[in-house]
N, C-alpha and C positions, 0 to 999 in steps of 0.2 A: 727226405731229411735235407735238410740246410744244410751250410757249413757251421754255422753259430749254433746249432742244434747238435751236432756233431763233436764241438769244442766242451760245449754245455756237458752233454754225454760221458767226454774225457774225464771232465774237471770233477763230476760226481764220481764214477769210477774211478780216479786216483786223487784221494784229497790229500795226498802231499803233493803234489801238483800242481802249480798256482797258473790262474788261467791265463795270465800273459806270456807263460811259458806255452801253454797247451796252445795256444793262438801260433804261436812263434812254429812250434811244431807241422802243426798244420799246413800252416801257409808254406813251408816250405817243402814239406811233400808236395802239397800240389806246381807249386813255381817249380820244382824239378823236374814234374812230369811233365808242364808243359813246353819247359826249354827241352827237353828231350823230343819230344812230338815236332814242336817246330825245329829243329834237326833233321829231322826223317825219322829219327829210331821209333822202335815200338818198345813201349813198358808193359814189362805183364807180371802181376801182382800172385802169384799162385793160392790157387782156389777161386781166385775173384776174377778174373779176368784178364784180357789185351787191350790195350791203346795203341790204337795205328794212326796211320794218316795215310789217305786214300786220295787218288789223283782223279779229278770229273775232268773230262776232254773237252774242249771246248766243243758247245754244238747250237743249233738253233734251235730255239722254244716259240714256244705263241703266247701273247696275249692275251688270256683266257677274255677280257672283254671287249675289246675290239677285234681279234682273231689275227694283229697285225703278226707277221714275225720279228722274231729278236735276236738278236746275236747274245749267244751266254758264254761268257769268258771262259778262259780254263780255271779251275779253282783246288785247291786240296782242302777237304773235309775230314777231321774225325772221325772214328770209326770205333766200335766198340765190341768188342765180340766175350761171351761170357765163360766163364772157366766153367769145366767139369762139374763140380763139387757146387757152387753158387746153382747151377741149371738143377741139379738133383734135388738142394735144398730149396728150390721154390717147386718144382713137381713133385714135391714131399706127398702124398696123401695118408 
């Protein structure tokens, strides 16, 4: 699912709603999760999961085509780890 699939979603399930609000919504859950992340902090949504931000150390890689080595910066990445309840509800059988 998209975000605009997401907003769509909203706008159908609450038609007092009007979707430049449901937009306005949106975007600002996510713009707060991300100034949170870029902070350091971790958000976690209960049932759905954690958002972190995870530190890769700088190391050396190869060039999988020439086999040259590469210096790989240090970087922070994203991270996602799932809640209880979302993990159940997808090994639902």
């Amino acid at each position: 699912m998209i975000r605009s699939e997401l907003v769509q979603k909203l706008v159908d399930e609450n038609p007092h709603l009007y979707q430049r609000d449901v937009e306005k919504i949106v975007n600002t859950i996510f713009d707060e999760i991300v100034e949170a992340m870029a902070a350091g902090d971790r958000v976690e949504l209960r049932g759905f999961g954690a958002f972190s931000v995870k530190k890769r150390e700088a190391r050396t890689g190869r060039n999988p085509r020439t086999g040259e080595a590469v210096a790989v910066a240090e970087k922070h990445v994203p991270f996602f780890k799932t809640g209880k309840l979302l993990r159940e509800r997808l090994n639902r059988k």
